[in-house]
DRENGU-638480 format. One record per atom (N, C-alpha, C): x, y negated, z negated; residue in three letters. Coordinates in steps of 0.02 Angstrom, whole numbers, padded with zeros to 5 digits, always signed. Each point is the difference from the previous one (the first is absolute). Layout:
# residues N
XYZALA...
***
This chain:
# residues 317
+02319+01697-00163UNK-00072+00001+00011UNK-00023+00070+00015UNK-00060+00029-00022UNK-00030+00068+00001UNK-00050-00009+00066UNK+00028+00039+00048UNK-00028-00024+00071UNK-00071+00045-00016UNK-00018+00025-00038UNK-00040+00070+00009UNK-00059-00036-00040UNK-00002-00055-00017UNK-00031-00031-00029UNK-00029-00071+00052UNK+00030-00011+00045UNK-00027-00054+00063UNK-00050+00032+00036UNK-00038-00030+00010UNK-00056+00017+00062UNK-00002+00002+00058UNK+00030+00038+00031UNK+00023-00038+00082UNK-00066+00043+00031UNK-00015-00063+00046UNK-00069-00009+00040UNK+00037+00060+00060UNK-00059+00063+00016UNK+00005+00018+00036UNK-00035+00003+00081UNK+00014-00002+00044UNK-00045-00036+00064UNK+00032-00054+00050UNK-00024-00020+00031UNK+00014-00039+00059UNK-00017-00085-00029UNK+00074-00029+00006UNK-00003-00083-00004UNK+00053-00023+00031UNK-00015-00052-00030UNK+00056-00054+00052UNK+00067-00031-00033UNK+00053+00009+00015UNK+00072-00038-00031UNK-00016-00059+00023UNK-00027-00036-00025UNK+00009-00064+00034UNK+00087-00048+00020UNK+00029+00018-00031UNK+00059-00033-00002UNK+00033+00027+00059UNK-00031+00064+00024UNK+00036+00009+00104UNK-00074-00013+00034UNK-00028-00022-00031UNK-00041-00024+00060UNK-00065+00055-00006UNK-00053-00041+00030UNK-00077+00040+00025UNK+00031+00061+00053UNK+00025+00002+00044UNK+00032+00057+00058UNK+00054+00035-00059UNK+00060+00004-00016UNK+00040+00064-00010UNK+00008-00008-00068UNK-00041-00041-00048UNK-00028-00005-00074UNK-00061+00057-00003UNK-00030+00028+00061UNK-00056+00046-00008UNK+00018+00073-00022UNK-00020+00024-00080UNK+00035+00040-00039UNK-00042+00063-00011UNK+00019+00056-00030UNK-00063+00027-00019UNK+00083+00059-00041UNK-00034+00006-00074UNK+00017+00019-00058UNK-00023+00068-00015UNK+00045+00033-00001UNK-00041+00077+00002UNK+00052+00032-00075UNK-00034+00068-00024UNK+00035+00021-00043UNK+00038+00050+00047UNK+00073+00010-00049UNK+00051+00061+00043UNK-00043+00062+00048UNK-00055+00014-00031UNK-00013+00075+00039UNK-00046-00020+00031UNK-00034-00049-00004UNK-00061-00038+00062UNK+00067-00021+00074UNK+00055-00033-00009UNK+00039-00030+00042UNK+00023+00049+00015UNK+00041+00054-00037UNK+00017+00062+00048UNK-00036+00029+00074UNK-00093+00000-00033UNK-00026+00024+00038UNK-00008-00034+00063UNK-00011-00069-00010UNK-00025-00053+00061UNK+00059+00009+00019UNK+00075+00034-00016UNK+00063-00002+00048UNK-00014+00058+00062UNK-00044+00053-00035UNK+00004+00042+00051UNK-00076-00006+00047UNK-00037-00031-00020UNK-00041-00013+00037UNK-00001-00036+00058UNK+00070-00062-00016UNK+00004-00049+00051UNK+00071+00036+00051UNK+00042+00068-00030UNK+00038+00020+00043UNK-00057+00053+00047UNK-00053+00020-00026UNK-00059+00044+00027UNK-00033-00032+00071UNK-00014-00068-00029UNK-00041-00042+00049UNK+00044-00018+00063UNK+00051-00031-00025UNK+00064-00032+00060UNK-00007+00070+00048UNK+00038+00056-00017UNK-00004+00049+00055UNK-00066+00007+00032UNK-00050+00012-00053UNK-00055-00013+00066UNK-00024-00029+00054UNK+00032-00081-00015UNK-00011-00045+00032UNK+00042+00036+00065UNK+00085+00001-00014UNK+00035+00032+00060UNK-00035+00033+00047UNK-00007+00048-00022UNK-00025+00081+00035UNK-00065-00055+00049UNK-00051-00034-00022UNK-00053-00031+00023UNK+00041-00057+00049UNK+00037-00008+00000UNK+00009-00062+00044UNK+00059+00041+00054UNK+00026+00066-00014UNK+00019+00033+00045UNK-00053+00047+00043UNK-00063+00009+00003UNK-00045+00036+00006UNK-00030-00064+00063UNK+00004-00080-00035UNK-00032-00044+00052UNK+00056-00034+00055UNK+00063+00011-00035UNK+00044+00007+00060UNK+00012+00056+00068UNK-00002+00068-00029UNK+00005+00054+00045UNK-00071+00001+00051UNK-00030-00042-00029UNK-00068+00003+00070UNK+00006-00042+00037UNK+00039-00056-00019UNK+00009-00073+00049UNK+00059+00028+00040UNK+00053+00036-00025UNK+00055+00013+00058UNK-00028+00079+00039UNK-00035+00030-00021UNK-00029+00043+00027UNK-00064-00029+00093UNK-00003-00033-00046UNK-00059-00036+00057UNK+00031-00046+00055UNK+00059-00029-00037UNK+00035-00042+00052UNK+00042+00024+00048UNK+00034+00069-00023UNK+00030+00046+00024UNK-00038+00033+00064UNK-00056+00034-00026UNK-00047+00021+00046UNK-00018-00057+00061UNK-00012-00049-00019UNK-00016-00052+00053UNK+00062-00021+00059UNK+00049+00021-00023UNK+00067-00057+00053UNK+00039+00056+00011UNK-00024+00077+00009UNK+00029+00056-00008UNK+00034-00009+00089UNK+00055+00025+00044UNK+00021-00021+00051UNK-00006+00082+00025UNK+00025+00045-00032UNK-00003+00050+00025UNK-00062+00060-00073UNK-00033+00023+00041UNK-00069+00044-00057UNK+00015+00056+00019UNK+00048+00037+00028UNK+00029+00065-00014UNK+00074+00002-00028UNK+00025-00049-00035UNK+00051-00017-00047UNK-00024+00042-00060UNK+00071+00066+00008UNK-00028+00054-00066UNK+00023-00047-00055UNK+00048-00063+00001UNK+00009-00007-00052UNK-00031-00062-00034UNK-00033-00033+00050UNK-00049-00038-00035UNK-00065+00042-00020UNK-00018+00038+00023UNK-00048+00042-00015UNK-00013+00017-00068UNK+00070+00049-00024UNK+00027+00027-00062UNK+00001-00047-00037UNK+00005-00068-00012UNK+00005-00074-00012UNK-00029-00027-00045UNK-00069+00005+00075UNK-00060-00016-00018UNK-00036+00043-00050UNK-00014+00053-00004UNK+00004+00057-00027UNK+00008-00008-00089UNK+00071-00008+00003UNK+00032-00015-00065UNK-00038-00075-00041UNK-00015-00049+00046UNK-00024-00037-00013UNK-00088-00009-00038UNK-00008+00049+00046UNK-00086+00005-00014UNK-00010+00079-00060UNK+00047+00037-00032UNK-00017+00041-00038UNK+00053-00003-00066UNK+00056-00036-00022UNK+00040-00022-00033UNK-00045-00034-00055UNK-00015+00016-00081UNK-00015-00039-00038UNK+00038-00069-00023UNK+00063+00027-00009UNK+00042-00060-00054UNK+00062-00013+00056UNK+00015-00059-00019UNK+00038-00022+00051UNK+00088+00022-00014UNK+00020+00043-00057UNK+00032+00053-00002UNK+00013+00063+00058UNK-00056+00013-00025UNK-00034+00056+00046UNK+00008+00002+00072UNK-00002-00075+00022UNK-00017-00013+00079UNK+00077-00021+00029UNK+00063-00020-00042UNK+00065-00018-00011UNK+00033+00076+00006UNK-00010+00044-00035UNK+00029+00079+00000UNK-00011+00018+00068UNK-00085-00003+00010UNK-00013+00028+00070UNK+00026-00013+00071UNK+00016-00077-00001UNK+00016-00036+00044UNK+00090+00011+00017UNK+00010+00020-00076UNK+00084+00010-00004UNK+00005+00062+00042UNK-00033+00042-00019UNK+00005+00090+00034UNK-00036-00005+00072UNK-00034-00035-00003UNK-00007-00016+00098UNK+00051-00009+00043UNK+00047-00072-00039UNK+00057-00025+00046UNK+00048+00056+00015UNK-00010+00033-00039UNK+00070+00069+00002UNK-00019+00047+00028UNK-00086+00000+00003UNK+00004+00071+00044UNK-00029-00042+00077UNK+00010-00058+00008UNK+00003-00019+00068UNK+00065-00040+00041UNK+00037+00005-00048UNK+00083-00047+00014UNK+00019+00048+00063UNK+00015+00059+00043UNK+00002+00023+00057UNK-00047+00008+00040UNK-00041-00017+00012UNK-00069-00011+00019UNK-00041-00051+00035UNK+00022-00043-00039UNK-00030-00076+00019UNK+00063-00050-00022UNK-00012-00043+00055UNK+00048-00057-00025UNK-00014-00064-00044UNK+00046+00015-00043UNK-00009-00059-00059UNK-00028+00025-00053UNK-00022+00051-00027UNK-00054+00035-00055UNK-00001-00051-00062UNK+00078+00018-00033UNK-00003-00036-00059UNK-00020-00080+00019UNK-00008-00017+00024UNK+00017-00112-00003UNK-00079+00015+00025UNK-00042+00033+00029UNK-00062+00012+00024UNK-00044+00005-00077UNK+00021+00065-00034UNK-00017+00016-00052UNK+00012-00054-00065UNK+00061-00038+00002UNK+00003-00048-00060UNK-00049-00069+00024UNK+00004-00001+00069UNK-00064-00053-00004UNK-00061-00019-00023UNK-00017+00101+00002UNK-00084+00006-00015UNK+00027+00002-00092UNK+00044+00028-00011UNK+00025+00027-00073UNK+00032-00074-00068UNK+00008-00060+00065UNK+00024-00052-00055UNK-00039-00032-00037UNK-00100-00016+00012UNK-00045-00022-00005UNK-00005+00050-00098UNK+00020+00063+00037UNK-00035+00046-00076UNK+00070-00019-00051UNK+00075-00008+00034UNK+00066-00012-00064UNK-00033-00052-00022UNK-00026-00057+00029UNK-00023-00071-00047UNK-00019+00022-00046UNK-00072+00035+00037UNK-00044-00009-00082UNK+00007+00058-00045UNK+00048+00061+00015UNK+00038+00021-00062UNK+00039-00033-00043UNK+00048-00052+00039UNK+00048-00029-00055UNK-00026-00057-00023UNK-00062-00052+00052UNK-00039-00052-00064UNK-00045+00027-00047UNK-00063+00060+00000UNK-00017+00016-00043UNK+00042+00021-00060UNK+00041+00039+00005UNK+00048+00024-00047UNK+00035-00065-00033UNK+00004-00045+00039UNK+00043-00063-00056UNK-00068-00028-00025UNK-00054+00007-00004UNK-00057-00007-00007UNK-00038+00024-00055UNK+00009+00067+00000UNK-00018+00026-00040UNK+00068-00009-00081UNK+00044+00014+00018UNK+00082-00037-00039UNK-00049-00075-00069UNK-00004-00038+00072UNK-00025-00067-00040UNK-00052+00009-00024UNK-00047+00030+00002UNK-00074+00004-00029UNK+00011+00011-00082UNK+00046+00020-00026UNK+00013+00014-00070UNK+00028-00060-00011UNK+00022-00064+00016UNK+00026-00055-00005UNK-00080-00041-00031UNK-00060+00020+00013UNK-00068-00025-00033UNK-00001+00013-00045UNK+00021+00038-00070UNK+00001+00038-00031UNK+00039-00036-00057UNK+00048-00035+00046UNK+00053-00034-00049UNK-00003-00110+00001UNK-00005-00012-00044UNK-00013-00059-00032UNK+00058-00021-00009UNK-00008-00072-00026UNK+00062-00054-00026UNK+00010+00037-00070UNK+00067+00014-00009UNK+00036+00055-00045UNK-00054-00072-00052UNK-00049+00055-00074UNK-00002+00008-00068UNK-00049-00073+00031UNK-00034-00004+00033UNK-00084-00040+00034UNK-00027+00017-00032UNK-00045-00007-00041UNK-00064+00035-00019UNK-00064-00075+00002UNK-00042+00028-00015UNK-00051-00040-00026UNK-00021+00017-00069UNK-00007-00054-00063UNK-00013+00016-00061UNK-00065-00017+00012UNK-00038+00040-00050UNK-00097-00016+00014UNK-00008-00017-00091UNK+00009-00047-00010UNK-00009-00025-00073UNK-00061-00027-00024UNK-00026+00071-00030UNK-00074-00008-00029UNK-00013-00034-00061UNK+00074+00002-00052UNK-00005-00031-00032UNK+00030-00084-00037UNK-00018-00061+00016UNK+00005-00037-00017UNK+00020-00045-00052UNK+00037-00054-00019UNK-00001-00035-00058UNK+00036+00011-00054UNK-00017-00047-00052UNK+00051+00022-00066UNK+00026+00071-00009UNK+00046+00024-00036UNK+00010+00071-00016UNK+00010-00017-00085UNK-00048+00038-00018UNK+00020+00001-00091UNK+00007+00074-00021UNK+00067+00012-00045UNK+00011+00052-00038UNK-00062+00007-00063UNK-00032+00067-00002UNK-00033+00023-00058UNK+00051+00048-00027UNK+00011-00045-00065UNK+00025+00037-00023UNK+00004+00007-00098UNK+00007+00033-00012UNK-00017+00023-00070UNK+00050-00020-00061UNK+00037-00009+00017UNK+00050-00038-00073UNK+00062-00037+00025UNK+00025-00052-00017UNK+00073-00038+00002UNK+00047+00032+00022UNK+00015+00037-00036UNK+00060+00071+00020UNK-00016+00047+00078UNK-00056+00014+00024UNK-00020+00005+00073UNK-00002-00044+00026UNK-00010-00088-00013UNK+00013-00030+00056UNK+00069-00027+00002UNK+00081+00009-00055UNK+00032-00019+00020UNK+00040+00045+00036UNK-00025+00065-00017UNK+00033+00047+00036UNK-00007-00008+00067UNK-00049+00009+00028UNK-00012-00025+00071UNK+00024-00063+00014UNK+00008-00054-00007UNK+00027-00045+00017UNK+00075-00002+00025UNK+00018+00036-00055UNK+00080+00026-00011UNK+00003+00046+00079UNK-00063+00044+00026UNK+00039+00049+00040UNK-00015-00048+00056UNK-00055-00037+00016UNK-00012-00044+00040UNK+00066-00055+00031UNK+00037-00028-00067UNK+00059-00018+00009UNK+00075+00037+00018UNK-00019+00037-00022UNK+00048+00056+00044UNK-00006+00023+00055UNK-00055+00022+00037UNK-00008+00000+00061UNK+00019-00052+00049UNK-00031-00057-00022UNK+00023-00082+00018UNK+00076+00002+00035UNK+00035+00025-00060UNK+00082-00017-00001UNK+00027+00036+00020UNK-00044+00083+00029UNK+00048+00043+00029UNK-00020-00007+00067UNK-00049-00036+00023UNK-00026-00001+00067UNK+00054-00090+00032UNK+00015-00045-00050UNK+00022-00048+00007UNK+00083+00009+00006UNK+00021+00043-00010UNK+00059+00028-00024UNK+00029+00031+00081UNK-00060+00055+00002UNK+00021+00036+00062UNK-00033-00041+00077UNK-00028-00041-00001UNK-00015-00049+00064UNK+00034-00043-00013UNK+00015-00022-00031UNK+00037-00088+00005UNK+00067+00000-00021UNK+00018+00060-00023UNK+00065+00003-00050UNK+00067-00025+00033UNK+00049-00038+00013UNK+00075+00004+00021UNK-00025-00066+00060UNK-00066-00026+00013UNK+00010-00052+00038UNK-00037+00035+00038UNK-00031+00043+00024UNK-00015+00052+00071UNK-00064+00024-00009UNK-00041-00020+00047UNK-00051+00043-00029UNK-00026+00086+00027UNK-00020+00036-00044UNK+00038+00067-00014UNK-00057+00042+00063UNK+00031+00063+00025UNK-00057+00035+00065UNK-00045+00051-00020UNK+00002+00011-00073UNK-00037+00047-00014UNK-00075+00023+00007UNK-00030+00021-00009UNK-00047+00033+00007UNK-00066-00049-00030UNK+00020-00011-00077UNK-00036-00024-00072UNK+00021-00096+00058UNK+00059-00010+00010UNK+00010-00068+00038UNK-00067-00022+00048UNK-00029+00035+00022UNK-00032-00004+00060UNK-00062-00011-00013UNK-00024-00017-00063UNK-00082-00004-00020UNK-00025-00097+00008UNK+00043-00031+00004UNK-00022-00056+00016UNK+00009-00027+00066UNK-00055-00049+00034UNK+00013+00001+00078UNK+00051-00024+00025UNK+00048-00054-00057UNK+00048-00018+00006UNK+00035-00019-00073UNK+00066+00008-00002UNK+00047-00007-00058UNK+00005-00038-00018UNK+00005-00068+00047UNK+00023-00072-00013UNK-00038-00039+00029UNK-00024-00075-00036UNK-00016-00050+00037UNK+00052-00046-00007UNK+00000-00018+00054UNK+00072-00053+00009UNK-00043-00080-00015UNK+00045-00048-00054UNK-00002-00043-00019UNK+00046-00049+00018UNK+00001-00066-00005UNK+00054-00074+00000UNK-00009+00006-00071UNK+00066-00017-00014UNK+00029-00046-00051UNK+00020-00051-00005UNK-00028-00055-00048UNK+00005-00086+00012UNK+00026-00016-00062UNK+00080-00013-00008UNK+00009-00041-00055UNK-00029-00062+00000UNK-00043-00043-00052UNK-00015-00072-00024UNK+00029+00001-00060UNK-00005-00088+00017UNK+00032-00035-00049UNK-00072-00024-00045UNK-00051-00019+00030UNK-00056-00024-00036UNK-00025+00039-00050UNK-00050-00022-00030UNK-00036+00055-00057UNK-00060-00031+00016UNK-00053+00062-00021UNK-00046+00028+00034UNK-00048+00003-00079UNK+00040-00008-00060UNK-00053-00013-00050UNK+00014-00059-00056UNK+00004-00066+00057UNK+00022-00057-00037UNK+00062-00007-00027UNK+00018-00002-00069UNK+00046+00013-00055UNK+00017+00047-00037UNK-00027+00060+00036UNK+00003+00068-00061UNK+00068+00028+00058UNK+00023-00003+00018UNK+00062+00015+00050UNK+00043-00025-00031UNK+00081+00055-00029UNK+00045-00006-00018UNK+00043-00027+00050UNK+00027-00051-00004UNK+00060-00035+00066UNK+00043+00020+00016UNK+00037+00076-00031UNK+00038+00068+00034UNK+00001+00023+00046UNK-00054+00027+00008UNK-00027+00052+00037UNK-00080-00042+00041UNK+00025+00002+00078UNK-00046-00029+00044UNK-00055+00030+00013UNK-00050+00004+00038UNK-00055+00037+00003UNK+00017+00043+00077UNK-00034+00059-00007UNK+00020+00025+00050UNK-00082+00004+00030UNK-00013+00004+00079UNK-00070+00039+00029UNK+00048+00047+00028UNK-00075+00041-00004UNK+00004+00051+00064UNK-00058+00016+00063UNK-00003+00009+00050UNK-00053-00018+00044UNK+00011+00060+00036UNK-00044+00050+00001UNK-00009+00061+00045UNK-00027-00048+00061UNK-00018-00041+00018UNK-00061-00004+00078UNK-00024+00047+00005UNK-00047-00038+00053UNK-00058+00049+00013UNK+00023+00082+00012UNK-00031+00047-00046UNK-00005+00056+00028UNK-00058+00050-00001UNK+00014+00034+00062UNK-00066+00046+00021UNK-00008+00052-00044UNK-00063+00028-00017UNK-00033+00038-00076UNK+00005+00083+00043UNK+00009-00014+00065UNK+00010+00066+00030UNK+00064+00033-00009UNK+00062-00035+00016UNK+00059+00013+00003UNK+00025-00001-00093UNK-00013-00029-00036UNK+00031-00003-00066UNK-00074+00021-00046UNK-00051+00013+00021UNK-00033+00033-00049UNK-00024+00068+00019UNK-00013+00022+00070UNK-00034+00026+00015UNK-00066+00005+00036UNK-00039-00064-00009UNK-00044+00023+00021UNK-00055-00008+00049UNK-00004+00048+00032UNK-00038+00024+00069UNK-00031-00036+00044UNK-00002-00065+00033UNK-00045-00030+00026UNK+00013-00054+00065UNK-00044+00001+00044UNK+00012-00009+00055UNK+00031-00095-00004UNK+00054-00027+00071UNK-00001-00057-00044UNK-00039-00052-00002UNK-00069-00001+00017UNK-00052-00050-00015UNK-00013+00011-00069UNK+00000+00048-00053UNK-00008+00010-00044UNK+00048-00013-00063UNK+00059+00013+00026UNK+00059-00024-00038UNK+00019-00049-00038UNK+00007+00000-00039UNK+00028-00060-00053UNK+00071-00014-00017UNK+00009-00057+00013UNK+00086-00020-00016UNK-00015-00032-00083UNK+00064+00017-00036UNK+00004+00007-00070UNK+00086-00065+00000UNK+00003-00033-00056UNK+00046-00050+00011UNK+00018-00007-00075UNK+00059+00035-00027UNK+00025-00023-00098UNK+00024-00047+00008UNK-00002-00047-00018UNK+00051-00067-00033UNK+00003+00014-00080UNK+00062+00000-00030UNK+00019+00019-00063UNK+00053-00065-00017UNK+00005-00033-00060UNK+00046-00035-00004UNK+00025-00008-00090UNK+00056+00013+00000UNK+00031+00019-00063UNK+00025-00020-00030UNK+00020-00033-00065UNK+00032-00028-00031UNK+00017-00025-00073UNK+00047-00022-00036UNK+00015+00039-00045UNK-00026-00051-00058UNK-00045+00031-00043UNK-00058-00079-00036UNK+00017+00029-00085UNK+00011-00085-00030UNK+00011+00022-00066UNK-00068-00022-00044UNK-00038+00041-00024UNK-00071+00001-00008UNK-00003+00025-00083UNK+00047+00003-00026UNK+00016-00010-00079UNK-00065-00003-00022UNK-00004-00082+00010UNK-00061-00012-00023UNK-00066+00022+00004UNK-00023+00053+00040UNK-00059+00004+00025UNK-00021+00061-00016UNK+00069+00038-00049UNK+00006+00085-00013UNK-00011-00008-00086UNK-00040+00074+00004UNK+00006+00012-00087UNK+00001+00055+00003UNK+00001+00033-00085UNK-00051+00079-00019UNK-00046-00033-00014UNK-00027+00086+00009UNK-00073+00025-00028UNK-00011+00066-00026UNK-00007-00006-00060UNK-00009+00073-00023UNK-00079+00024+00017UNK-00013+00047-00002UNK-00041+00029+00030UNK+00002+00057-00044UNK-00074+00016-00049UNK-00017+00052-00041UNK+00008+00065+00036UNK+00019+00044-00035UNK-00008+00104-00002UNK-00042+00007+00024UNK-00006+00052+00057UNK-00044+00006+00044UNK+00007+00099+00000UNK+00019+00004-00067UNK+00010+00074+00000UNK+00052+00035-00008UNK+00061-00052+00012UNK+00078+00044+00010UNK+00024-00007-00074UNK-00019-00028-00042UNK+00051-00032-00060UNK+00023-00029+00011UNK-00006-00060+00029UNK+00048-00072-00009UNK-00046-00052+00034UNK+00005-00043-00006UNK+00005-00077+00044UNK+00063+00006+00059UNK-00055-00034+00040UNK+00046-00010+00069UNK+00008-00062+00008UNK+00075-00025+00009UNK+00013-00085+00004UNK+00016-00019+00091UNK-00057-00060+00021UNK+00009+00013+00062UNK+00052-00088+00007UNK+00043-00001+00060UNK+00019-00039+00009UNK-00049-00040+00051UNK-00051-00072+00006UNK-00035-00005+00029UNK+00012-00089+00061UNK+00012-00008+00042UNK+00003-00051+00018UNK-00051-00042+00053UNK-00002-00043-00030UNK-00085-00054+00041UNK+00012-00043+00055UNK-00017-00003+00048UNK+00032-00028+00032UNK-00068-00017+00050UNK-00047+00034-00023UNK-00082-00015+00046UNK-00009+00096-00012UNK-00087-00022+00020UNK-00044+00071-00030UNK+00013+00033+00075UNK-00002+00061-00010UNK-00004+00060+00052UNK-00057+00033+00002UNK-00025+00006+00059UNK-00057+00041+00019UNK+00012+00061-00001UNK-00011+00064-00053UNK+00022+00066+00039UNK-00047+00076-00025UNK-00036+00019+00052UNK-00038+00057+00000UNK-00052-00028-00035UNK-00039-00056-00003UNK-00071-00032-00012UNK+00042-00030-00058UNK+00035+00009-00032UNK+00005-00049-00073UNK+00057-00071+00029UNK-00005-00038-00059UNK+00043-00060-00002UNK+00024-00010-00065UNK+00090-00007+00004UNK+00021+00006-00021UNK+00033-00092-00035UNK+00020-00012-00058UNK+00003-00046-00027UNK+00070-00014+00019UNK+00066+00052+00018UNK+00056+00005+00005UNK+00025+00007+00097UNK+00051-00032-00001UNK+00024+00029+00092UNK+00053+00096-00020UNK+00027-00023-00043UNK+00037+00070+00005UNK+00019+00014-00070UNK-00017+00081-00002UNK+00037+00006-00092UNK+00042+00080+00009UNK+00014+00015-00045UNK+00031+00043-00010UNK+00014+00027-00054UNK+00013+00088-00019UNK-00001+00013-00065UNK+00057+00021-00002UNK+00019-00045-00059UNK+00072+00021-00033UNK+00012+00064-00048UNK-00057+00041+00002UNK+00030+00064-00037UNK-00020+00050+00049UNK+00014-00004+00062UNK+00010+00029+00067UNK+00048+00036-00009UNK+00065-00027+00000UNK+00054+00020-00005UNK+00015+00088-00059UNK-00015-00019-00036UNK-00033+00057-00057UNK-00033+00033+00018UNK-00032+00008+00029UNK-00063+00071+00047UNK+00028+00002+00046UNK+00063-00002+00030UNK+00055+00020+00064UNK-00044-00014+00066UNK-00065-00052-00012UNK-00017-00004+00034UNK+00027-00061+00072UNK-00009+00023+00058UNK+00050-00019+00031UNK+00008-00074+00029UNK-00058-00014+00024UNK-00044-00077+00005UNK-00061-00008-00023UNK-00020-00076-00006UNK-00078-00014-00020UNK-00002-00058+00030UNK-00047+00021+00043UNK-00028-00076+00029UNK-00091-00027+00024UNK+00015-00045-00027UNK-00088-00028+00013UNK-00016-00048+00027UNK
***
């Protein structure tokens, strides 16, 4: 798939599948997210420095209030450090070079000094793991996006002659088989890169051998009928898509298979030149009319037998 060609919605929405709280997303391009990285490592320190600025006045003030001795040079010097110290770095250095130049002096300096000094190690080492995580916003559920799909509905090739549309078909089928090849190949499904474009790889199904038949008498007595029954599954997890779960829709295949001898109900049909030089002979079988893309069809399934001859790879209608 040509990612450069998807639309991914840029802006603020919701994962619904983690929830209204930590589903709340916001999609930025590489050099928009760079920037909001350094803005939010910009902001966090500010916050620090500000909440060390409303701490140093509360132990400043409390200090001052329950002071026992007020000609204590070294509460003084202290206080001091406390009331002219910007960053709580700053006030940790100062407090360090106090204890040392009062350790013969006064008793106890350092355990005096780490008291007033342990308040500022906090909020150096939580801002700093703080600022660390703030780039953790930045980062999403690995290859999340939101697709913004403006365009809708059928997809038809314009295209200009037979030979351009089997060519494309041909590369279309090749893509198919190299993408089917390298995800699913050996039993495993594969970690690549190109692997990762659907929301999920597999829907898990039951398998039900029966013995009954499911279209009267057109069931060969060989070969039993088989179902298969996905149950209910959610359109978020196996399709993708986006929505809260009041909104959600559960989706349910029942498929049932089996092996019908319908001889009778098959013919040709030639079918006049339509430009190539030849008649095309279709193999056609009735079995009830099909509704498909506004028309109705007289046949359930046909097929052209000079397919094979234009190396073309399948045909189906």
């Amino acid at each position: 798939m040509n990612f450069q060609s998807i639309n991914i919605y840029t802006g603020i929405w919701t994962n619904w599948s983690r929830g209204p709280v930590y589903g709340a997303t916001i999609t930025l391009t590489q050099g928009n997210g760079n920037i909001l990285t350094a803005i939010l490592a910009v902001y966090v320190t500010m916050v620090g420095h500000g909440f060390w600025r409303i701490l140093r006045f509360a132990l400043h003030q409390c200090r001052a209030m329950h002071a026992k001795d007020l000609n204590d040079g070294l509460h003084i010097q202290t206080q001091a450090i406390l009331r002219n110290t910007g960053t709580a770095t700053d006030a940790i250095w100062e407090l360090g070079r106090l204890g040392f130049y009062w350790k013969n002096r006064n008793p106890s300096p350092m355990l005096r000094g780490f008291a007033v000094a342990a308040p500022a190690i906090l909020i150096v080492a939580g801002f700093g793991v703080a600022t660390i995580f703030s780039t953790q916003v930045t980062k999403s559920v690995p290859s999340t996006v939101l697709i913004q799909g403006e365009k809708c509905g059928y997809w038809y090739m314009k295209l200009v002659d037979n030979d351009e549309y089997i060519t494309n078909l041909q590369n279309y089928t090749t893509v198919a088989a190299n993408y089917a090849r390298a995800c699913y190949g050996n039993g495993t499904f594969g970690e690549g890169g190109q692997c990762k474009v659907l929301p999920s790889q597999e829907i898990l199904f039951k398998r039900e051998d029966r013995k009954s038949c499911p279209f009267q008498n057109l069931c060969n007595s060989f070969a039993p009928s088989v179902l298969f029954d996905t149950d209910e599954q959610d359109t978020s997890r196996i399709l993708g898509i986006n929505a809260p779960d009041k909104d959600r829709v559960l989706v349910r295949r029942r498929t049932e298979c089996a092996v019908l001898n319908i001889t009778q109900y098959c013919n040709k049909t030639i079918k006049p030149d339509k430009g190539f030089g030849f008649n095309e002979t279709y193999q056609e079988c009735k079995l009830g009319e099909v509704y498909y893309l506004g028309n109705t069809t007289n046949y359930t399934y046909q097929w052209n037998t000079h397919a094979k001859a234009t190396s073309q790879r399948y045909d189906l209608e």
